[in-house]
N, C-alpha and C positions, 0 to 999 in steps of 0.2 A: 584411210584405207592403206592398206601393207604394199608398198610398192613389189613388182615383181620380180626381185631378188628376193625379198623376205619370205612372196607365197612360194616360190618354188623351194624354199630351206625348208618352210613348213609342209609341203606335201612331201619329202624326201623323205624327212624327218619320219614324219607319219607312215608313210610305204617302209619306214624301215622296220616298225612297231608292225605291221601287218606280218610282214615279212618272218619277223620273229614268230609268232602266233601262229602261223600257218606250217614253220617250217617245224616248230615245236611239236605241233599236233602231227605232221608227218611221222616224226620220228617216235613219239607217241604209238600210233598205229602198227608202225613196221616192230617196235619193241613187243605189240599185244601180238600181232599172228606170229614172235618167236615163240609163244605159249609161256615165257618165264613170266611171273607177275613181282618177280625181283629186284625191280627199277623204281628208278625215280627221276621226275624233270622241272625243274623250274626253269625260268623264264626274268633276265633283268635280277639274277639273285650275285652269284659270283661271276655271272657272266652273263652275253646273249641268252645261252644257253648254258643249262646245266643237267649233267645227268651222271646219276651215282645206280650202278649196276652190281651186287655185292661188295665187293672188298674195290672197283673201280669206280675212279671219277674220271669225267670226261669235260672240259669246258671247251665250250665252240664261239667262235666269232664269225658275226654273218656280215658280206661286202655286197651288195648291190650294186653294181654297177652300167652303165650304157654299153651297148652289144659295141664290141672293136677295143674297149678300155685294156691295157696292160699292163700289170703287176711290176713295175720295176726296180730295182732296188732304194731307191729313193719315193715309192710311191708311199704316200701317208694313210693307208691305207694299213700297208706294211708295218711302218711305223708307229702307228697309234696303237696298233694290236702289241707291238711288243713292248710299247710303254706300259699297256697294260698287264702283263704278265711279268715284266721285269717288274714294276713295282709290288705285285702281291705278291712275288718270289719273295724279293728283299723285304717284307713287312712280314712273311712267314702268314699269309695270308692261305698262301698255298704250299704242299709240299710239293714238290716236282719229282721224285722217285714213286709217287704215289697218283699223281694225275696224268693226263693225256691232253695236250694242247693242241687243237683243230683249229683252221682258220678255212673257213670254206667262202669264197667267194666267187664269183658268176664272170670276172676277168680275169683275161689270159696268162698264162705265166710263159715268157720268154724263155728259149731257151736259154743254158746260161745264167741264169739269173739266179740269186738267191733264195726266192720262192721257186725255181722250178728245181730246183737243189734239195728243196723239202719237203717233197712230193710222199705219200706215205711210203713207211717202209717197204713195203711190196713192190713199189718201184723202181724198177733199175737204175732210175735219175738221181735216187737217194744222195748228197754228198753232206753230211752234215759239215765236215771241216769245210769246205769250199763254201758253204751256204755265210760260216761263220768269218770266213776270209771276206766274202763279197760284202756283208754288213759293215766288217772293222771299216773296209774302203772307201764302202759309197759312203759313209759318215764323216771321216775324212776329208773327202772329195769337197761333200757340202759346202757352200757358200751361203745356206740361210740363217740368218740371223733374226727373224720374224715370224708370224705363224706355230703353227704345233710343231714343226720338225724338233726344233732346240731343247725342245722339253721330252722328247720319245728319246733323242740323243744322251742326254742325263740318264735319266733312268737304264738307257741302256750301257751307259759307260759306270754307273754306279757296282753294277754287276761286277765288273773286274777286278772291284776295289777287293781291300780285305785282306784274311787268312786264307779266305773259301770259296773264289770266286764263281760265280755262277751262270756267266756267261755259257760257257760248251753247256752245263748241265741243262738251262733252258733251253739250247737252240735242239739239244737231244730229243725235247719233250712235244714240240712243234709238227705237226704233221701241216702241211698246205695244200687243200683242192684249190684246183683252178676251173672256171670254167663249168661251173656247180648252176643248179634251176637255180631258176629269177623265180619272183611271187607266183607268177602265171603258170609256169611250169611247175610250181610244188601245187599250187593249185589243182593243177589237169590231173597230178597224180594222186592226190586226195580225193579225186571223184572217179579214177579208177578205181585204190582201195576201197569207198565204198559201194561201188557197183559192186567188186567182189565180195562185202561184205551182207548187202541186201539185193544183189542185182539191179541192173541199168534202169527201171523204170524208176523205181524207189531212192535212186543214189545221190539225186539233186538235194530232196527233202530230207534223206535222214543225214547228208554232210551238215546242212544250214540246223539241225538239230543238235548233232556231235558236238560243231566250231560251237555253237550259244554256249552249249555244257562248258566245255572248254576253256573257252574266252573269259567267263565269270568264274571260275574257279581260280584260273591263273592271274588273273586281277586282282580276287579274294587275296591268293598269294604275295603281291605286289604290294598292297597297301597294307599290312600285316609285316613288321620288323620281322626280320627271321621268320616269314610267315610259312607255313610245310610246303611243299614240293607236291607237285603232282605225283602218285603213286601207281604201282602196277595195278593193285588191287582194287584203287582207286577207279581208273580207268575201263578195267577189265569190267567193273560192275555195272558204268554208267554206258559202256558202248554195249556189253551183251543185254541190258535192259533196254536199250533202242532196239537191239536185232528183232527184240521179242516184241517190238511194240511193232515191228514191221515185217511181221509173219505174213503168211497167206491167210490167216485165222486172226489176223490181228490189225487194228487201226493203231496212230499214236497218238496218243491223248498230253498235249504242250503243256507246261508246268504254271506258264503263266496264264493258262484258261481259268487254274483254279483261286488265281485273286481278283479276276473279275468280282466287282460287285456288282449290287442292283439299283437301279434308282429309281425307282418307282413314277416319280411324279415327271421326266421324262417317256415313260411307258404307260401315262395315263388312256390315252387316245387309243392304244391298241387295242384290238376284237380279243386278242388273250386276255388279258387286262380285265374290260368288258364283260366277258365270258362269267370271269369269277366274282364279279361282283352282282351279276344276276343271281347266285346261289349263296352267296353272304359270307364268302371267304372273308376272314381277317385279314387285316395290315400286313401281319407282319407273314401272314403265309402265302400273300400277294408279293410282298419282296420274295421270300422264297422263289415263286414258281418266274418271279420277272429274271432273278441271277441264273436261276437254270436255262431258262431264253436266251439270256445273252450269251452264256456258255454255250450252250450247243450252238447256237446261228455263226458263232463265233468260228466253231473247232469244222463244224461241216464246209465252211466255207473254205477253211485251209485245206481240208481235204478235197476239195474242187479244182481249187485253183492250182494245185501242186499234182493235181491228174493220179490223186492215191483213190479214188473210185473205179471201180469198174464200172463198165457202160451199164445205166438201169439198177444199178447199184441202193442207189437213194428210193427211187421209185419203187423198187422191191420192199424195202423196209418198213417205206411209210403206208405201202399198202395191208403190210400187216400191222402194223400201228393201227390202221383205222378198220380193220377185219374185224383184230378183238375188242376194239371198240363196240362196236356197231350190235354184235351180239348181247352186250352187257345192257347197250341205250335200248335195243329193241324188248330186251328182258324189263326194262324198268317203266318202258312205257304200256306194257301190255299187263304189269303188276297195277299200277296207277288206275289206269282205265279215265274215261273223257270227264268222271264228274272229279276228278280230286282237287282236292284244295292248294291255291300256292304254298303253304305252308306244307303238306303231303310232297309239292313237287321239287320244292328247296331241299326237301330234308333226302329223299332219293338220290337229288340228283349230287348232292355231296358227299353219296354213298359213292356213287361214281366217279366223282375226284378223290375220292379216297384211295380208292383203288388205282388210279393212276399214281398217286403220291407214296404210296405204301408198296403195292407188287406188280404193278406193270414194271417188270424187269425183261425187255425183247430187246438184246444186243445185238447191231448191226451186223457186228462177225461175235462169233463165240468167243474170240479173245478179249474181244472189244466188251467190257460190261462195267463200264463207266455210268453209272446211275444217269445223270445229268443229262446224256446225249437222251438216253430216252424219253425222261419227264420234260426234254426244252424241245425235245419232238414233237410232243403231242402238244406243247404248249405252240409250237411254229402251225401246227394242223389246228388250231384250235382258232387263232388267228388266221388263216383264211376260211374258218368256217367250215372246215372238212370235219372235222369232230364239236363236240359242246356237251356241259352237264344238262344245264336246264333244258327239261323236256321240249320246250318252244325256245330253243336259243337263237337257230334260225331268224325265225320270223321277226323277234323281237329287235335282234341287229337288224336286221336290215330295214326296218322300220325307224329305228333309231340312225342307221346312216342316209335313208332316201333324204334326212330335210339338207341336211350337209351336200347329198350330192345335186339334188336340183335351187342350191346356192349360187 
């Protein structure tokens, strides 16, 4: 077991990976309601972050840190970030008359300090020579000779060397927030933007929708060399196709409902199940109606439990599921009459699954017409016995469950 030094390295670690992800998708968000679709972000590419906005790049470095922590010119925090940019300066990794270097972190910047020196331009605290004075010094000053300091030190004194030194030009390119959300706080504002995006009731379920999208794309990205960037275009298409799936007129149907499969021989025991094999459904059209079962039991249950129903909602639905039911059974029992043969009553009543299988098409909401939820509806009503093909399917269940239940 990891002693607790190593687990707390790995949850840091891990909150910083969140962190990134979340702050990502913020920025994400806030690029879609400027209406341009002219961006792009990845994630762990050139940087935390990365974002190319036409002819602009932008690379951001994200600092989490404990409420009270201060920025000071010797913090490694500081340090590490300009090791990293002094080296892609000097590898021509990056231009720097062409990028924008952000360091946004969640601790304070001192006055005085060289982080508070580099405050974005807009600020009156801007001092880039002073920021550059206080670095030459506090490096100087150091007395570490172990740890990461000695190696940000390198990289940043390699800068000076040269024809063409690079030092001013990077500290030029440097913009520093202080004092920037923690996880929790880009969080809280992620579930504002999507209340404003689909309103408060709806804003829990369609954020845990968005982040899924999100998450696996920018993963896709990750594990892919030079794998593409999240795009405007991109984005714009997968959040306005959430908006619509969370209309007033509309439910959202999850991606990974439609790899459910079926397994039949766990769904043996069911009265759905049951149902169709009174009328001599096939095998393989018994998988069929069992994958739509598990689909719909699946998807209406998200919608329950995430409070996307209105009150009576379900109730309403199913009661017209079994409306136009009831009209079709009471048509085929009054076609039959008392003397017909099983074979007369098989052959009817798979007229009647027919018709379920084929065009009972009654969508929850009009937006909502998702095949599936209907046909694992009638199959969820079928199962408790509120609808059935065979003319006596009633009787015959429960004839067939009395020895099971007086067991």
């Amino acid at each position: 077991m990891a002693d607790t030094g190593e687990q707390y390295e790995a949850s840091a670690s891990a909150l910083g990976y969140l962190f990134q992800f979340a702050k990502a998708l913020h920025i994400c968000i806030e690029q879609w309601m400027s209406a341009d679709t002219d961006w792009s972000v990845a994630v762990e590419a050139a940087d935390d972050i990365e974002i190319h906005q036409g002819s602009d790049r932008r690379l951001i470095q994200l600092k989490q840190r404990a409420e009270g922590v201060r920025m000071t010119d010797l913090s490694e925090d500081l340090w590490k970030t300009l090791r990293i940019w002094a080296e892609a300066a000097k590898a021509s990794r990056i231009t720097l008359t062409e990028t924008k270097l952000f360091l946004l972190t969640t601790a304070e910047l001192p006055e005085g300090s060289a982080a508070f020196s580099l405050q974005p331009r807009s600020s009156q605290h801007r001092d880039e020579d002073r920021a550059l004075h206080l670095l030459r010094e506090a490096r100087k000053a150091s007395k570490a000779t172990k740890g990461s300091l000695p190696k940000c030190f390198e990289a940043f004194d390699d800068l000076g060397l040269g024809d063409r030194p690079l030092q001013r030009p990077l500290i030029s390119r440097i913009e520093v927030l202080g004092g920037t959300q923690d996880i929790t706080e880009v969080r809280t504002a992620l579930k504002g933007l999507a209340a404003f995006a689909v309103g408060h009731d709806a804003a829990k379920a369609f954020l845990a929708r968005l982040e899924g999208w999100f998450y696996n794309r920018v993963i896709e990205q990750m594990q892919t060399p030079g794998g593409s960037p999240v795009t405007g275009i991109q984005f714009d298409e997968a959040l306005s196709d959430l908006q619509r799936q969370f209309r007033y007129d509309n439910l959202p149907i999850d991606h990974d409902i439609y790899d459910m499969s079926s397994d039949v021989s766990e769904a043996a025991e069911k009265n759905f199940v049951r149902q169709l094999g009174l009328i001599g459904v096939g095998s393989e059209r018994v998988g069929l109606a069992v994958r739509d079962y598990v689909r719909a039991f699946t998807q209406r249950s998200r919608w329950s439990a995430e409070n996307l129903l209105r009150a009576g909602e379900l109730g309403k639905f199913e009661r017209k599921l079994v409306e136009e039911w009831q009209s079709r059974f009471a048509e085929m029992a009054e076609e039959l009459g008392p003397e017909a043969t099983e074979e007369e009553k098989k052959k009817e009543a798979r007229l009647i699954y027919r018709w379920v299988d084929r065009e009972a098409r009654f969508p929850i909401r009009t937006g909502c017409d998702e095949v599936f939820v209907t046909k694992g509806s009638y199959h969820m009503l079928a199962d408790e016995l509120r609808v059935g093909w065979h003319p006596d399917f009633s009787a015959r269940l429960i004839a067939l469950l009395e020895p099971a239940r007086t067991r």
